[in-house]
DRENDO-1510 file (C-alpha; in Angstrom, 1 decimal, always signed):
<recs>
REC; n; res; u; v; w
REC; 1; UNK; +13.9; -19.0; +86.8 .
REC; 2; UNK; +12.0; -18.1; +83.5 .
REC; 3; UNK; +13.3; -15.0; +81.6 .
REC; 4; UNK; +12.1; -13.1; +78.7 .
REC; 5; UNK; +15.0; -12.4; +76.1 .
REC; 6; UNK; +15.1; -10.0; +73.8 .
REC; 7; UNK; +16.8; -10.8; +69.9 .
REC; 8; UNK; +17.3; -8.3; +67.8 .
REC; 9; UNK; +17.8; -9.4; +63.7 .
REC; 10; UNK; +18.1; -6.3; +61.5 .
REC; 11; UNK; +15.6; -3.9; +62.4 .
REC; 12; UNK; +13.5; -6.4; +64.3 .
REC; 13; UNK; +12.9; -7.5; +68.1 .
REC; 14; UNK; +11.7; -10.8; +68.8 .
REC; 15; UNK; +11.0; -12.0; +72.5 .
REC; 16; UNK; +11.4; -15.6; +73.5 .
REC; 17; UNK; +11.0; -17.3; +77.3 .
REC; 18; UNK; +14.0; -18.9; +78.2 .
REC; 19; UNK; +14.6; -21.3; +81.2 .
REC; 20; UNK; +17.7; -23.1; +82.7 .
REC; 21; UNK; +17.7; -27.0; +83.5 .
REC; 22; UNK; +20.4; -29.1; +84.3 .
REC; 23; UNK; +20.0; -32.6; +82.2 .
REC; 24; UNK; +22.1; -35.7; +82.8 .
REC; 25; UNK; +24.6; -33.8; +84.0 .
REC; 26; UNK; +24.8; -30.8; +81.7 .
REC; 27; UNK; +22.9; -27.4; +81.7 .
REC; 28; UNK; +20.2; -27.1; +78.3 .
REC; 29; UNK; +18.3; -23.9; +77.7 .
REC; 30; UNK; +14.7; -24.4; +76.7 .
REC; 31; UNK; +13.3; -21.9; +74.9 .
REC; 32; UNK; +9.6; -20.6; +73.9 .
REC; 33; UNK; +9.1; -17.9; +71.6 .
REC; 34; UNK; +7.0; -15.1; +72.0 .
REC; 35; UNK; +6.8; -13.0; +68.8 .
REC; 36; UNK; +7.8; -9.5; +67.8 .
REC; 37; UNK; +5.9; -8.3; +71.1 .
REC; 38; UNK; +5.3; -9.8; +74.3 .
REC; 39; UNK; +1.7; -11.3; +74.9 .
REC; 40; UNK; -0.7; -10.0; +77.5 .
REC; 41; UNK; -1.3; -13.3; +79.0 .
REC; 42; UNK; +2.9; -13.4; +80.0 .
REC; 43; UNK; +2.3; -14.8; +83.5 .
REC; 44; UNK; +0.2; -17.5; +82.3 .
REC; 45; UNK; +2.6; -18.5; +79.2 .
REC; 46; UNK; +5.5; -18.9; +81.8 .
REC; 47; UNK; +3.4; -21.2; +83.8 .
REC; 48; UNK; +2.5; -23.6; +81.1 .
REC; 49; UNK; +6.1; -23.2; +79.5 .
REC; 50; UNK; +7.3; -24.1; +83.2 .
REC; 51; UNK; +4.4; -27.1; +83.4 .
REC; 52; UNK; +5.3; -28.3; +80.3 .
REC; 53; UNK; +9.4; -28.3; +81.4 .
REC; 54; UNK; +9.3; -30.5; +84.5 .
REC; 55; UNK; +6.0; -32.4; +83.4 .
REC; 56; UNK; +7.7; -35.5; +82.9 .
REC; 57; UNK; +10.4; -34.9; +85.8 .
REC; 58; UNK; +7.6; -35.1; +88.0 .
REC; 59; UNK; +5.7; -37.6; +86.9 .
REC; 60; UNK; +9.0; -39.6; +86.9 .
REC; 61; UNK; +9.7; -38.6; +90.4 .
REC; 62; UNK; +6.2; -39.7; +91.7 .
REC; 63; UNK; +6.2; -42.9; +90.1 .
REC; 64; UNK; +9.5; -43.0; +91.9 .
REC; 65; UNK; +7.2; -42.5; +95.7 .
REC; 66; UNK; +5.1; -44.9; +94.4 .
REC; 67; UNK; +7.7; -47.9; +93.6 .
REC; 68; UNK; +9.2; -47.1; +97.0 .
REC; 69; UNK; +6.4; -46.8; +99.3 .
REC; 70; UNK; +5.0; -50.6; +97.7 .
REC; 71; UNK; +9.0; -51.7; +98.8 .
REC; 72; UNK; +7.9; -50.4; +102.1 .
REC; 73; UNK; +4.1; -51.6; +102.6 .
REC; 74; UNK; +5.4; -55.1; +101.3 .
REC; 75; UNK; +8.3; -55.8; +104.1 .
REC; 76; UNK; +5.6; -53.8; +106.8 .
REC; 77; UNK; +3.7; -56.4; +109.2 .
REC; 78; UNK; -0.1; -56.1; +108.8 .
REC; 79; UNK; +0.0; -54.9; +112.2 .
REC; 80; UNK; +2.4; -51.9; +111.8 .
REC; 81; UNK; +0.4; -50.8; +108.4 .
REC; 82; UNK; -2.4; -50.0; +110.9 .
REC; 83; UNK; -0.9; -48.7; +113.2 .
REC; 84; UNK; +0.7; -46.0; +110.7 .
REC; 85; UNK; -2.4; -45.7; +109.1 .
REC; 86; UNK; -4.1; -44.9; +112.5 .
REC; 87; UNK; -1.8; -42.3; +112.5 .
REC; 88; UNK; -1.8; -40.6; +109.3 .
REC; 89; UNK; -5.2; -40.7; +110.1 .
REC; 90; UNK; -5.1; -38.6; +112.9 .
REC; 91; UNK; -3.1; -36.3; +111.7 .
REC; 92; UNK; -5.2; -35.7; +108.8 .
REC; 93; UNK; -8.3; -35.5; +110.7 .
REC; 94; UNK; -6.5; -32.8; +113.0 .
REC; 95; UNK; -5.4; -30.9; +109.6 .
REC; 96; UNK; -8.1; -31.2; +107.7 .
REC; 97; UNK; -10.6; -29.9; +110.3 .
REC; 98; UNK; -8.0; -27.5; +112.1 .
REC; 99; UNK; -7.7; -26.1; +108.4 .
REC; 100; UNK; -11.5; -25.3; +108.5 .
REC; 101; UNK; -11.7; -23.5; +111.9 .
REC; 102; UNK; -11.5; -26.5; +114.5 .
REC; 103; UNK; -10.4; -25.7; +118.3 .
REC; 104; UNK; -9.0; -29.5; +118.7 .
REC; 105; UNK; -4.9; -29.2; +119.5 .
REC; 106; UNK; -3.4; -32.1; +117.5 .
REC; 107; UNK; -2.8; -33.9; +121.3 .
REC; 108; UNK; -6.5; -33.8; +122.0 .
REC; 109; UNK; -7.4; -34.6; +118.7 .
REC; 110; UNK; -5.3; -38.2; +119.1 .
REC; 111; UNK; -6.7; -38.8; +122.5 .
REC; 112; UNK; -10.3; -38.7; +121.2 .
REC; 113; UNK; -9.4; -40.8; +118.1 .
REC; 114; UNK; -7.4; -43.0; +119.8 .
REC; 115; UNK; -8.6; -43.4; +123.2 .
REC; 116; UNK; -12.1; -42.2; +123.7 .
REC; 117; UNK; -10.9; -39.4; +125.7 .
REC; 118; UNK; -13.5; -36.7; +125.3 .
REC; 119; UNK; -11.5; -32.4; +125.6 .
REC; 120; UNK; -12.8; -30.6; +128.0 .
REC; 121; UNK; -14.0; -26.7; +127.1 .
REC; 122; UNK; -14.2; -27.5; +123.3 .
REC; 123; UNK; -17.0; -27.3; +120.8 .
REC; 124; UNK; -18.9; -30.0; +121.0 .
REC; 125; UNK; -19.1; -29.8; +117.4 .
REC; 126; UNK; -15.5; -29.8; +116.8 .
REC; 127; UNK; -15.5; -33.2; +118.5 .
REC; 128; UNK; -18.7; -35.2; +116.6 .
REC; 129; UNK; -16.9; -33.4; +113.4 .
REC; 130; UNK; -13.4; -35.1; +114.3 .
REC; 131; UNK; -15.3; -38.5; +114.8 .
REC; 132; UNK; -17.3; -38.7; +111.8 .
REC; 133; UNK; -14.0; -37.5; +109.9 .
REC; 134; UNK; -12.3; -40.5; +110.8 .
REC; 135; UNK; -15.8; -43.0; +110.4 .
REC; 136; UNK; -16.0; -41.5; +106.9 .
REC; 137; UNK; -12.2; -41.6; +106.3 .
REC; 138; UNK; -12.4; -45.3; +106.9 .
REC; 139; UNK; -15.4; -46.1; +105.0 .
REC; 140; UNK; -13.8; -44.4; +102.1 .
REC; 141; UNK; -10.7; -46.3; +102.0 .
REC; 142; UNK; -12.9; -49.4; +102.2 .
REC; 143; UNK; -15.1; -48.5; +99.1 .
REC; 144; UNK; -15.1; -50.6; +96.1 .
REC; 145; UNK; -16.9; -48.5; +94.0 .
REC; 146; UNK; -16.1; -45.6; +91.9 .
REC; 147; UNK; -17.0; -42.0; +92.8 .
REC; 148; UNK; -20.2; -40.9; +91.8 .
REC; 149; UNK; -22.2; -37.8; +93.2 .
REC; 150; UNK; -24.7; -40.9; +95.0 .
REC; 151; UNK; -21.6; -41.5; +97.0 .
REC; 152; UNK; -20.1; -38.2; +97.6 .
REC; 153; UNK; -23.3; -36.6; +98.8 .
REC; 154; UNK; -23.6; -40.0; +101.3 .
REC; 155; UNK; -20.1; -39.1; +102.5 .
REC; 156; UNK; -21.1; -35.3; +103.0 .
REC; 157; UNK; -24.2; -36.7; +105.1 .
REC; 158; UNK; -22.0; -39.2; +107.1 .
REC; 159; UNK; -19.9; -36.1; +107.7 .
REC; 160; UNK; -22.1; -33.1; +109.3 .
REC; 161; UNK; -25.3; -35.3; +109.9 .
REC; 162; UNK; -24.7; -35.0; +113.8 .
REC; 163; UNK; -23.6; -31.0; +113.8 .
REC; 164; UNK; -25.1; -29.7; +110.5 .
REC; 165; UNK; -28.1; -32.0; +109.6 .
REC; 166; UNK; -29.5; -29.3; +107.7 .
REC; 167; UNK; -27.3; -29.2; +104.6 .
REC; 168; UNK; -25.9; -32.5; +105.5 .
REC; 169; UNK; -25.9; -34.6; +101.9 .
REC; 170; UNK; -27.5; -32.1; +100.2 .
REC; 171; UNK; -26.4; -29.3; +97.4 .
REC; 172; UNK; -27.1; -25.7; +98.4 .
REC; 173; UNK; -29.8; -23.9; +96.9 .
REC; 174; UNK; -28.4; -20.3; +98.0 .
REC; 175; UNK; -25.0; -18.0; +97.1 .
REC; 176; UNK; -22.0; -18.5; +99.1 .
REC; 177; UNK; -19.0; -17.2; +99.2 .
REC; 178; UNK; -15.3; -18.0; +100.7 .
REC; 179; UNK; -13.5; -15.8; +103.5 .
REC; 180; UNK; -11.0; -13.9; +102.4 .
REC; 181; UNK; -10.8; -15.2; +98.9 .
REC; 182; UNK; -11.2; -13.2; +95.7 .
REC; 183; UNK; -12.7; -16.2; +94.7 .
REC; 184; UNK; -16.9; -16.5; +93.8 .
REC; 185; UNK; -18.2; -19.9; +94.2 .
REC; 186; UNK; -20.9; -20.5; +91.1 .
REC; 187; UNK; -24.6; -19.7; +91.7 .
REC; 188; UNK; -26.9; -22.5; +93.0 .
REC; 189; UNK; -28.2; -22.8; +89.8 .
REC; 190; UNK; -25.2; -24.0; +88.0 .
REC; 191; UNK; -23.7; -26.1; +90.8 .
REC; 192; UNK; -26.1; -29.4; +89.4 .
REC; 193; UNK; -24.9; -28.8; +86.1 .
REC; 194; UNK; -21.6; -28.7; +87.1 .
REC; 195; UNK; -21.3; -31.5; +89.0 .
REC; 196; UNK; -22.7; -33.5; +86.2 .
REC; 197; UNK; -19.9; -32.2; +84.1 .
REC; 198; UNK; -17.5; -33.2; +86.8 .
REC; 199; UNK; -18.3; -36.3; +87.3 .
REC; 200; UNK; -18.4; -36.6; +83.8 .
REC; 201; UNK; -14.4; -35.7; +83.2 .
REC; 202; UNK; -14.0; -38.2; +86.2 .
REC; 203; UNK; -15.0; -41.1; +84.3 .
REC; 204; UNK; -13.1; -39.8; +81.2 .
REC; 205; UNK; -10.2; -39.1; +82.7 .
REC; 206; UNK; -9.2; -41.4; +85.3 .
REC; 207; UNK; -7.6; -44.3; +83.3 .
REC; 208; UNK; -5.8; -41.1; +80.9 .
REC; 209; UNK; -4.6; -39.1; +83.9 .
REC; 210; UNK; -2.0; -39.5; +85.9 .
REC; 211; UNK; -3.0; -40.1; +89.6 .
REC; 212; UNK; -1.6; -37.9; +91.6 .
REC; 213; UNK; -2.9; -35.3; +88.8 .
REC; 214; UNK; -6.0; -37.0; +88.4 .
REC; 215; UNK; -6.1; -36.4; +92.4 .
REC; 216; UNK; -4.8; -32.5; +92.5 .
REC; 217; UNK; -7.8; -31.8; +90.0 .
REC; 218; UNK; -10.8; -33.5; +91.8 .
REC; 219; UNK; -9.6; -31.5; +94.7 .
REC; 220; UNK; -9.4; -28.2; +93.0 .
REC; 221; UNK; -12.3; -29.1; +90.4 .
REC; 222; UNK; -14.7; -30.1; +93.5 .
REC; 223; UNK; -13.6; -27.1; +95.9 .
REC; 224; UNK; -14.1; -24.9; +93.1 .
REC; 225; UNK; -17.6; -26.0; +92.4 .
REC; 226; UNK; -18.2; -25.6; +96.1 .
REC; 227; UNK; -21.3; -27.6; +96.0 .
REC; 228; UNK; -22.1; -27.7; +99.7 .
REC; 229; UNK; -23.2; -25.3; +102.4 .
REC; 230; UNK; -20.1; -25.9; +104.0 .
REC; 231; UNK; -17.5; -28.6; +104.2 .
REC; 232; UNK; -16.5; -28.2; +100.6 .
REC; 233; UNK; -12.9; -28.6; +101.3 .
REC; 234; UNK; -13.0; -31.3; +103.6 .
REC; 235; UNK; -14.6; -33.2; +101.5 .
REC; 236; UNK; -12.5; -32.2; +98.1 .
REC; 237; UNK; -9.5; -33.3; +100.2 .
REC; 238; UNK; -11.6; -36.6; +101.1 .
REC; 239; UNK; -11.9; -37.4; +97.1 .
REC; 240; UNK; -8.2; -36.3; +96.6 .
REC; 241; UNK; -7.1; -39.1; +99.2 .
REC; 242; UNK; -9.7; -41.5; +97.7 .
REC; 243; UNK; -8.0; -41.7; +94.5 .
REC; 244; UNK; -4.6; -41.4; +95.5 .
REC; 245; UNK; -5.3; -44.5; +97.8 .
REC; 246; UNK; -7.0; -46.2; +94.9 .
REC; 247; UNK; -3.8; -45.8; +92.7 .
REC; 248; UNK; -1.8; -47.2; +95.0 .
REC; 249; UNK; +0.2; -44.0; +96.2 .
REC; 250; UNK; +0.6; -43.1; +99.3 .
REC; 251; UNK; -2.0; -40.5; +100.5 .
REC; 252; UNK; -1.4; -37.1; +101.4 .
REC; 253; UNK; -2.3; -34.6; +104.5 .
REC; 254; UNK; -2.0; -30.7; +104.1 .
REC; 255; UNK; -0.8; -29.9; +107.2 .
REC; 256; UNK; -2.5; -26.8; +108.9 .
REC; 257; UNK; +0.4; -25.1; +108.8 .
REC; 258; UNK; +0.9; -24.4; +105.2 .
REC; 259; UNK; -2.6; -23.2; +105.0 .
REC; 260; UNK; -1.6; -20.0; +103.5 .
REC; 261; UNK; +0.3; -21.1; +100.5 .
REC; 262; UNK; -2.2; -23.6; +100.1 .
REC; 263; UNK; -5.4; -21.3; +100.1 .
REC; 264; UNK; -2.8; -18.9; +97.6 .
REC; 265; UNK; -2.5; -21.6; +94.6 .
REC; 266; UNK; -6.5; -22.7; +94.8 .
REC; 267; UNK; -7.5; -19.1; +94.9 .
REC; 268; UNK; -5.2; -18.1; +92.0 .
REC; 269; UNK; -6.2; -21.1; +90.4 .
REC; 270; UNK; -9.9; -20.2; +91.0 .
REC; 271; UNK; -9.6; -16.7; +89.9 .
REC; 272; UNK; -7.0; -17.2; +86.5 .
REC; 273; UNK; -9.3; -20.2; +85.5 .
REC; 274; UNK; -5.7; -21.9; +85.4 .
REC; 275; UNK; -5.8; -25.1; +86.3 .
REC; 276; UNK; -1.8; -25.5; +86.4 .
REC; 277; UNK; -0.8; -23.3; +89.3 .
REC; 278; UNK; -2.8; -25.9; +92.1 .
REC; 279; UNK; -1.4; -28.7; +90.2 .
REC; 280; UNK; +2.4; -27.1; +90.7 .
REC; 281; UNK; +1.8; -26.5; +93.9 .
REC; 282; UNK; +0.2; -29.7; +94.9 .
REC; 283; UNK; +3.2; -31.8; +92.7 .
REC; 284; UNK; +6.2; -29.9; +94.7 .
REC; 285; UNK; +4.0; -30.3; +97.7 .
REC; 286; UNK; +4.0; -34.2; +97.3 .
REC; 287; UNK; +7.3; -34.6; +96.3 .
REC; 288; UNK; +8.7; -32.4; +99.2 .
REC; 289; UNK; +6.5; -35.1; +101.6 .
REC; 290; UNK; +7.9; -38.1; +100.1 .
REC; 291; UNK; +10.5; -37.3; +98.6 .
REC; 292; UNK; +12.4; -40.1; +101.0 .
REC; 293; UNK; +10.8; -42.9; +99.0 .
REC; 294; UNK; +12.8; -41.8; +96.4 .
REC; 295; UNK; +16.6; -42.2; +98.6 .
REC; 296; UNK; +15.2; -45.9; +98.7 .
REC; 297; UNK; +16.5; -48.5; +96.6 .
</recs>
């Protein structure tokens, strides 16, 4: 845990953050100093110092996933790699679209997926939304491209054509705002301008970022924008898997479940304009999901 420490030389104070790791073994203090008072901005200096302190631990540790999920997929039969895909699938779709409101139980989400077997007493649009999740999941994974607002407003079409067709593909030209969030999405004017931008730092940054941050800050940078009339964070969790799959790591699914924490770190993000609380969140998030690849040798 971070703590501020007071020093006191002579007749003056002097604050510094100080934080506790155990390296090879042995426990090292790291240290940040503060000056003679402490800063406004405290909360937002202990998340960078904190960033900055298991940066590299991270990083190491998802490299780690990586290495030992291509151990995996290389002794897997082609078979067995789609099956579990099929599955991850599923359970992503259910997430993804339970996260957003859905009716679908994770069972009847599977049989329709799976089987063809249409729920009885459920939104119809639940169901065409749950089908074009998975045709657009798929056509993602099989894109060869790079992502480019063409090809993210041709997924958003794919998406809500059948339930939504009109905002389907198309950027909103009217105010929205977020349920229960502090959070307010840009005006329709500046969401063009911003997805320029965006698309922009894409190309910059993807051969300089890591991928798994490279894939937290689409997310966050795309659901921030919040470009569409709806379906914003369906399709920011789309990109997110896009690029982790194109990196080689295995993807990941934010299970409905931990909605609340999840909703916490992009609104706090949102709000602070601090992009490093999502990205702590969404690195201990990954690492606590596959953290088995890393018991593999």
């Amino acid at each position: 845990m971070v703590s501020i420490k007071k020093r006191v030389i002579g007749s003056q104070e002097y604050y510094y953050l100080e934080h506790s790791i155990r390296e090879k073994g042995k426990v090292q203090k790291k240290e940040l100093y503060l000056g003679k008072t402490v800063p406004k901005n405290i909360a937002e200096l202990q998340r960078e110092f904190i960033y900055h302190i298991y940066k590299d631990r991270w990083f190491m540790q998802l490299d780690g996933i990586k290495r030992g999920y291509e151990r995996e997929q290389k002794g897997m039969p082609v078979s067995s790699k789609n099956k579990e895909l099929e599955h991850f699938m599923i359970k992503f779709t259910y997430d993804t679209n339970r996260i957003e409101g859905s009716k679908l139980t994770y069972r009847e989400t599977a049989d329709l997926l799976e089987r063809g077997t249409t729920p009885k007493s459920k939104p119809l649009d639940d169901i065409k939304e749950a089908e074009a999740h998975r045709k657009v999941f798929y056509e993602i994974l099989d894109y060869k491209k790079d992502l480019s607002l063409q090809i993210l407003l041709f997924w958003h079409d794919m998406l809500f054509s059948g339930t939504k067709p009109d905002i389907a593909g198309r950027i909103r030209e009217h105010q929205v705002g977020i349920t229960g969030s502090k959070f307010m999405p840009p005006s329709p004017a500046e969401v063009p301008v911003l997805l320029k931008e965006l698309f922009r730092w894409y190309d910059k940054s993807k051969a300089r970022t890591h991928p798994i941050e490279l894939a937290a800050l689409i997310h966050l940078k795309l659901v921030t924008i919040h470009p569409f009339g709806d379906g914003n964070g369906r399709m920011s969790r789309l990109l997110m898997n896009f690029v982790l799959n194109r990196h080689g790591f295995p993807m990941l699914n934010i299970p409905s479940s931990k909605r609340s924490s999840y909703y916490t770190s992009l609104e706090r993000s949102q709000v602070k304009g601090n992009d490093l609380i999502f990205l702590q969140w969404f690195f201990k998030r990954y690492i606590k999901e596959y953290g088995r690849y890393l018991k593999t040798r």
